[in-house]
ROSE-4610 file (N, C-alpha, C; in Angstrom, 1 decimal, always signed):
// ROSE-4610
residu = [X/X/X/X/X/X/X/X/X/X/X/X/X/X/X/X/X/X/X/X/X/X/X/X/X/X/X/X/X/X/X/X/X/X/X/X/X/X/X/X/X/X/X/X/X/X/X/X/X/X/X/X/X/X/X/X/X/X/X/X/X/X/X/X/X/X/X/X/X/X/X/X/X/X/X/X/X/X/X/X/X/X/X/X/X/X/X/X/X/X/X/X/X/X/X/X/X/X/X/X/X/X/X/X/X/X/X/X/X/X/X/X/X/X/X/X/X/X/X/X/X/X/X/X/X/X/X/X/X/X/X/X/X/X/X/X/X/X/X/X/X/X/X/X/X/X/X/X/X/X/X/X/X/X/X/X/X/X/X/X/X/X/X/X/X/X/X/X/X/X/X/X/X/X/X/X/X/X/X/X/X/X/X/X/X/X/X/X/X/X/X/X/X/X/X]
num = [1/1/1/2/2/2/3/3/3/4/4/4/5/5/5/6/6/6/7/7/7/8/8/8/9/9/9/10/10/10/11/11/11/12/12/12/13/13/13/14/14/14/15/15/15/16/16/16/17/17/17/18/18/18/19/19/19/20/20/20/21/21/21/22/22/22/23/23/23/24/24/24/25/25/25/26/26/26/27/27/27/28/28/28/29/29/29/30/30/30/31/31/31/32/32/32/33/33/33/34/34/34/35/35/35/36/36/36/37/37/37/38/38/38/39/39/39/40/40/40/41/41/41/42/42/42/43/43/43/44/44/44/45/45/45/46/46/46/47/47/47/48/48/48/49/49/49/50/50/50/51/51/51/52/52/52/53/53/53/54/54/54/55/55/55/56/56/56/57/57/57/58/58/58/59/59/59/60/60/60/61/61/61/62/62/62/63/63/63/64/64/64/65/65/65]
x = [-7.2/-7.3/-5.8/-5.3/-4.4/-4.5/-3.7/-3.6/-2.2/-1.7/-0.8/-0.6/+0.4/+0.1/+1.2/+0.5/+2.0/+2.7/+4.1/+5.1/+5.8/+5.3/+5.2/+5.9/+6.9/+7.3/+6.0/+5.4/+4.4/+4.2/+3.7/+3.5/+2.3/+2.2/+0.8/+1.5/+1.4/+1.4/+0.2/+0.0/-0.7/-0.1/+0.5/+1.2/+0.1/-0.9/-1.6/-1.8/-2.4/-2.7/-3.7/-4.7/-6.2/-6.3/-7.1/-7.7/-8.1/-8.1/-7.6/-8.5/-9.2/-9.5/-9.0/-9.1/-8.8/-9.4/-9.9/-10.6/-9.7/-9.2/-8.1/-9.0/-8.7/-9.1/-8.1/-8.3/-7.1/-7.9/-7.1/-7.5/-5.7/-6.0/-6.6/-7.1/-8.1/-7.9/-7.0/-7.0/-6.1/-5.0/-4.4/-3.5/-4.4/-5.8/-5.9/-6.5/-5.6/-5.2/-4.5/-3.2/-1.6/-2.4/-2.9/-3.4/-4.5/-5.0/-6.2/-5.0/-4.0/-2.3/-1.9/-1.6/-1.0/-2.1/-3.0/-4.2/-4.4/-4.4/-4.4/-2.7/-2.4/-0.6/-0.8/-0.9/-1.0/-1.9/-3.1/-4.3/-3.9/-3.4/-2.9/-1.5/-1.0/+0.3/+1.6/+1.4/+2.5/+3.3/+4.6/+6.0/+5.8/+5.6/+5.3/+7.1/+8.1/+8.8/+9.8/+10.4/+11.1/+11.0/+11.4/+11.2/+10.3/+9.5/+8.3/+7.4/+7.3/+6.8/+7.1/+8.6/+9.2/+8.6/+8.4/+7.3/+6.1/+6.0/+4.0/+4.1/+4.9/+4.9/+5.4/+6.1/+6.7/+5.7/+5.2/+3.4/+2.3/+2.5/+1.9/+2.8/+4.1/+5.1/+5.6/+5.7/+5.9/+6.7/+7.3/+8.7/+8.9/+9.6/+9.9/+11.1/+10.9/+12.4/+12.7]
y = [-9.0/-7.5/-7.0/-5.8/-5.3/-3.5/-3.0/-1.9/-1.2/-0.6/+0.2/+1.3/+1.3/+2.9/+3.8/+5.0/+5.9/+5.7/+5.9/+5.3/+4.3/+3.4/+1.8/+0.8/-0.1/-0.7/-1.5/-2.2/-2.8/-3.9/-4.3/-5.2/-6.1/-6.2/-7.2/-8.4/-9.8/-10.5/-11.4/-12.3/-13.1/-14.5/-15.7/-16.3/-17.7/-17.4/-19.1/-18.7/-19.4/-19.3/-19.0/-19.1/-18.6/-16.9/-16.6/-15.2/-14.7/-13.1/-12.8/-11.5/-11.5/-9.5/-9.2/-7.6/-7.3/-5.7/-5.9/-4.3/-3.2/-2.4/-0.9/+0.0/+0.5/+1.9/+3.0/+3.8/+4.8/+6.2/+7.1/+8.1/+8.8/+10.2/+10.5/+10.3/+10.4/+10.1/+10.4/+9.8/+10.0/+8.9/+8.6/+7.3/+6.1/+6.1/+5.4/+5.3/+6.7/+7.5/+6.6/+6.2/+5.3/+4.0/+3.6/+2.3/+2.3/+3.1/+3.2/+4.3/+4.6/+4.8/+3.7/+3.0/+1.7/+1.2/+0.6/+0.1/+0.6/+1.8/+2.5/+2.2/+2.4/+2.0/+0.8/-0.4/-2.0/-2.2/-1.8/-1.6/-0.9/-0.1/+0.5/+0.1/-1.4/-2.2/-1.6/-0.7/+0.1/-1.2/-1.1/-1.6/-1.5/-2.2/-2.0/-2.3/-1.6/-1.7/-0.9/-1.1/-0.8/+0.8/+1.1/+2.9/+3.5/+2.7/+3.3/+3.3/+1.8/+2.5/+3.2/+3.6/+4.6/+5.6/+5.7/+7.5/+7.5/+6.2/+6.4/+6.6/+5.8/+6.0/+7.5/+7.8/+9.3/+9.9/+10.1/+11.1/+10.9/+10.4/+10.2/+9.6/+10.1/+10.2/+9.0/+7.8/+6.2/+6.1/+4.8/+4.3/+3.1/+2.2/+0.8/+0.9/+0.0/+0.1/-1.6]
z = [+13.5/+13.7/+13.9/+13.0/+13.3/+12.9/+14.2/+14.5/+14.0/+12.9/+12.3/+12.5/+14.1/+14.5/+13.9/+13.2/+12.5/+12.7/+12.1/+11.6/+12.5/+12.8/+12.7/+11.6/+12.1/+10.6/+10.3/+9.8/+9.4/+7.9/+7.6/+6.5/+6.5/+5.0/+5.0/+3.3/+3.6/+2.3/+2.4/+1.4/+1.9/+1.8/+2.6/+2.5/+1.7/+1.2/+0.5/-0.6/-1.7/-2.7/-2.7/-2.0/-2.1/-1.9/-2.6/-2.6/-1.2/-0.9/+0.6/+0.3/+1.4/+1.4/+2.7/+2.5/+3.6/+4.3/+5.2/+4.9/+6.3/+5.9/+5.9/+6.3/+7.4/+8.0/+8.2/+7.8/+7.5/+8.7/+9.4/+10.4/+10.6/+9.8/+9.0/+7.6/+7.0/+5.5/+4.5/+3.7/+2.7/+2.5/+3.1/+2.5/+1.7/+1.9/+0.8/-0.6/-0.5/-2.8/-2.6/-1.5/-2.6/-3.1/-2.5/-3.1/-4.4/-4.4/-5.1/-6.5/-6.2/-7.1/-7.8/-6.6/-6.9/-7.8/-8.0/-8.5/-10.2/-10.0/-11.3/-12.1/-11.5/-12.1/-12.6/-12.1/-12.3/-13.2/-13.5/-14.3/-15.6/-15.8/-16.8/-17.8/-16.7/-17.3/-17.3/-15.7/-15.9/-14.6/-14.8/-14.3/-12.7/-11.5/-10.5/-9.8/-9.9/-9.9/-8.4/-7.7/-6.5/-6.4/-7.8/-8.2/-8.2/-8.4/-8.5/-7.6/-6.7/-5.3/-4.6/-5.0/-3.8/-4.0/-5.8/-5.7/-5.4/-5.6/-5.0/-3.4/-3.0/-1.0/-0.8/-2.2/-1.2/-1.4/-2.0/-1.9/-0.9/+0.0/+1.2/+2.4/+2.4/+3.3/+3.9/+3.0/+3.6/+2.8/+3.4/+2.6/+3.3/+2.2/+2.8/+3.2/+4.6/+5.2/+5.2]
């Protein structure tokens, strides 16, 4: 269980080889368009690139530090 309180540094990888889920609760709604963003970007064979997450995070006010 983890708790990601607003702007919080935070992170998620998965460090094995095996397949991982993970289930995200967002309050308030909406941060999870970036991902369901991200998703459509990667699906469509687009470049998932440093640039480019910066513009998906900046549309819901996050950024990697």
């Amino acid at each position: 269980m983890l708790a990601a309180v607003r702007g919080s540094v935070h992170g998620f990888r998965n460090a094995s080889d095996a397949p991982v889920k993970a289930l995200c609760v967002f309050s308030p709604a909406g941060y999870e368009n970036y991902f369901r963003e991200v998703h459509e970007a990667i699906a469509s064979g687009e470049a998932m690139t440093d640039e480019r997450m910066a513009a998906l995070r900046s549309n819901y006010a996050s950024e990697t530090v």
